[in-house]
C-alpha positions as CSV (number, residue, x, y, z in Angstrom):
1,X,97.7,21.4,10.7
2,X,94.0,22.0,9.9
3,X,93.0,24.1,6.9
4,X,94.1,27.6,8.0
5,X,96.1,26.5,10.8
6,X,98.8,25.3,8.9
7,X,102.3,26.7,11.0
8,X,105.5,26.4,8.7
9,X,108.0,24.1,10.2
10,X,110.5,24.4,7.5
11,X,111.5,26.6,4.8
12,X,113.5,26.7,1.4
13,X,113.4,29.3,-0.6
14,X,115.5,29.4,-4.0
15,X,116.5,32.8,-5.7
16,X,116.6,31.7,-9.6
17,X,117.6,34.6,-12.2
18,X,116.3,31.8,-15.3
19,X,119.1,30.2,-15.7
20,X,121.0,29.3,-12.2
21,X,120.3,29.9,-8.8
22,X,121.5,33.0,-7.4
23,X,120.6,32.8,-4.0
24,X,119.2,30.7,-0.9
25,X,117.9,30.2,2.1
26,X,116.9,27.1,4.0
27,X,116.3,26.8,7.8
28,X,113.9,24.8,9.7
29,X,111.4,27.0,11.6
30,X,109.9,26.7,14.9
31,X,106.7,26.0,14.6
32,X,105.4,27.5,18.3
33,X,102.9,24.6,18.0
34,X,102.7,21.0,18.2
35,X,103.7,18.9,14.9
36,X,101.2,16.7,13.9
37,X,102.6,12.5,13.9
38,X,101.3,12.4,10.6
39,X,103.3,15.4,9.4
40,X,106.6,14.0,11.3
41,X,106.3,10.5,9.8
42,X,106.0,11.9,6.0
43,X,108.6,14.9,6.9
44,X,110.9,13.1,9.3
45,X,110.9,16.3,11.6
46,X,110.3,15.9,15.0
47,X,109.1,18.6,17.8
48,X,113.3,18.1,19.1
49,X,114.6,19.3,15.6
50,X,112.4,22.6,15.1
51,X,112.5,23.3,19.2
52,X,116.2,25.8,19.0
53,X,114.8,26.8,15.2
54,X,114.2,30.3,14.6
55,X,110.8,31.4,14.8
56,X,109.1,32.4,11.3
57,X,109.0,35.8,12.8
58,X,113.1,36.2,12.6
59,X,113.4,35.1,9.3
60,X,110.6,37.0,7.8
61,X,112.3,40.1,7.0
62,X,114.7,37.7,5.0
63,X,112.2,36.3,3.5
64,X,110.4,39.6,2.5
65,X,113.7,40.9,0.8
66,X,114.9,37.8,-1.2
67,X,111.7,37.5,-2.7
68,X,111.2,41.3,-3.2
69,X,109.6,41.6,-7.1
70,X,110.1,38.1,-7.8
71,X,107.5,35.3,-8.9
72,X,106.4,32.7,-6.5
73,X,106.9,29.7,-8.1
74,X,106.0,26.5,-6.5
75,X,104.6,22.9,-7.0
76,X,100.8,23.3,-5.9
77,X,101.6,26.8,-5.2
78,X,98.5,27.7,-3.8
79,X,99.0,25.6,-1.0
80,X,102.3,27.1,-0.2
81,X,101.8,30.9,-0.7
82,X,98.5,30.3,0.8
83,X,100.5,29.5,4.1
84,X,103.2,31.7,3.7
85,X,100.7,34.5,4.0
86,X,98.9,33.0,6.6
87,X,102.1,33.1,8.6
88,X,103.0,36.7,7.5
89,X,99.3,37.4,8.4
90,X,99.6,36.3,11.6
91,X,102.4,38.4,12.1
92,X,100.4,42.0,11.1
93,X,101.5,42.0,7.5
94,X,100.4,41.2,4.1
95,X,102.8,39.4,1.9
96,X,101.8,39.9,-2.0
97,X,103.5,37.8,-5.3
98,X,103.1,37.1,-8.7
99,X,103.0,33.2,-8.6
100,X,103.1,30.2,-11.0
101,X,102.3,27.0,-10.4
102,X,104.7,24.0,-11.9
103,X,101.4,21.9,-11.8
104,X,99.7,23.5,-14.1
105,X,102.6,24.7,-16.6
106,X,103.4,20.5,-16.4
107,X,100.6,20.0,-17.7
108,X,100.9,22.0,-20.7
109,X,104.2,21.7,-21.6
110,X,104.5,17.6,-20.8
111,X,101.3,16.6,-21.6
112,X,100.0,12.7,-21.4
113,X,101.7,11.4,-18.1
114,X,99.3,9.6,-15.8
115,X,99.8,12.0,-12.3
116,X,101.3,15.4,-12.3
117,X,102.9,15.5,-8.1
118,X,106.5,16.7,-8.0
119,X,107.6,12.8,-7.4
120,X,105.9,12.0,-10.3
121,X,107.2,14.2,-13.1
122,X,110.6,14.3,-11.5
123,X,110.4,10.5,-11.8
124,X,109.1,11.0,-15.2
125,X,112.0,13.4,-16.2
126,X,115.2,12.0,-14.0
127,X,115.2,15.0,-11.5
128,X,116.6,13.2,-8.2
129,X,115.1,14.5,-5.2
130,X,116.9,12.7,-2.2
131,X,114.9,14.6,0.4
132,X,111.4,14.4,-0.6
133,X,108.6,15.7,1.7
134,X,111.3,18.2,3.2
135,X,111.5,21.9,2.0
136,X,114.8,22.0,0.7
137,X,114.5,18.9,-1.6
138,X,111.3,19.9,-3.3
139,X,112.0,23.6,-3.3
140,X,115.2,22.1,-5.4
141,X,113.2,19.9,-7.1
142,X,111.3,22.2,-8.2
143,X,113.5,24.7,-9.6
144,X,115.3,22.0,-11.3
145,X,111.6,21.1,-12.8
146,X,111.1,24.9,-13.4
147,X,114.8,24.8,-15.4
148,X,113.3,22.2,-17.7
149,X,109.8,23.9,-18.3
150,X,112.1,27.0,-19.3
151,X,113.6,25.0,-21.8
152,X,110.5,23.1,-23.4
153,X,108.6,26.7,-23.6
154,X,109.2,27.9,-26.9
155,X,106.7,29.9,-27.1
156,X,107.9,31.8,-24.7
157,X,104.2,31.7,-22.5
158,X,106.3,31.2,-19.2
159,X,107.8,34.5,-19.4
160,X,104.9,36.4,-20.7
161,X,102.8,35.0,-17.6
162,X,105.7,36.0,-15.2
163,X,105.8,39.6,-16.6
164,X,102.0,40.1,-17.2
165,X,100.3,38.0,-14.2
166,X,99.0,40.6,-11.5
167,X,99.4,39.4,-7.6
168,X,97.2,36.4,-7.0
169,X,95.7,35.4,-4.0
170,X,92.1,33.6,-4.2
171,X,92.6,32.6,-8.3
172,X,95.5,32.3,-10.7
173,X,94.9,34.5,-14.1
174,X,97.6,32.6,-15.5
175,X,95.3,29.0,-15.8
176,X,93.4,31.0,-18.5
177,X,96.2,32.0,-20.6
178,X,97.8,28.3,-19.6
């Protein structure tokens, strides 16, 4: 949808302890509003698949507890906590993480390639991603990216970031230290 607009129509979300995943959820969402073609052709989900989903309303609590004092982490994550509050907002309710953004710690920590998307440095570094475009196979994507990051980080900077950065909204305190 437009710039603040945006309804969630799908959602993955990956509980990772560091070194495996300890928990998930994935379920599309019913958007309550019409899908965009554009957003259908790149997704491949149609106004039929989200129409017997759950609302974002009924998972919310889920959603709220699984990520209780974790770190958002996501590729481009201001575009995805930026909608995942707007949905919470919309709802009454603020929804506040740490976050990190894959972008950003990509370009750090594998410097030199030509474009940083998530099908780019997963192409770059062999993670398969058989459902691109679709919540599920980027949110796994990207933990699987995140895994590798981990592991190239020997200074350590990822975890400092994670324990130090305050909850970020509007500007991410982590670029500085990045």
């Amino acid at each position: 949808g437009k710039f603040n607009e945006e309804h969630i129509m799908e959602i993955a979300v990956y509980l990772f302890d560091g070194k495996k995943v300890v928990d998930q959820f994935i379920t599309l969402i019913n958007p309550e509003s019409p899908i965009q073609q554009y957003v259908s052709k790149i997704t491949g989900i149609t106004p039929n698949m989200v129409l017997r989903s759950p609302k974002f309303y009924e998972v919310a609590k889920r959603i709220v507890k699984m990520t209780e004092n974790a770190v958002f982490v996501a590729h481009n994550v201001k575009f995805d906590y930026r909608v995942v509050q707007l949905e919470f907002e919309r709802l009454g309710f603020e929804f506040h993480r740490k976050t990190l953004d894959t972008i950003d710690l990509s370009k750090e920590l594998i410097p030199g390639l030509k474009t940083y998307g998530l099908e780019s440095v997963c192409d770059v570094l062999g993670i398969s991603n058989t459902h691109r475009h679709r919540a599920d196979g980027d949110a796994r994507a990207t933990v699987e990216l995140f895994k590798i990051l981990l592991e190239k980080d020997t200074e350590k900077l990822i975890s400092k970031m994670a324990s130090t950065v305050e909850e970020s909204e509007s500007q991410h305190p982590f670029r500085d230290l990045v």
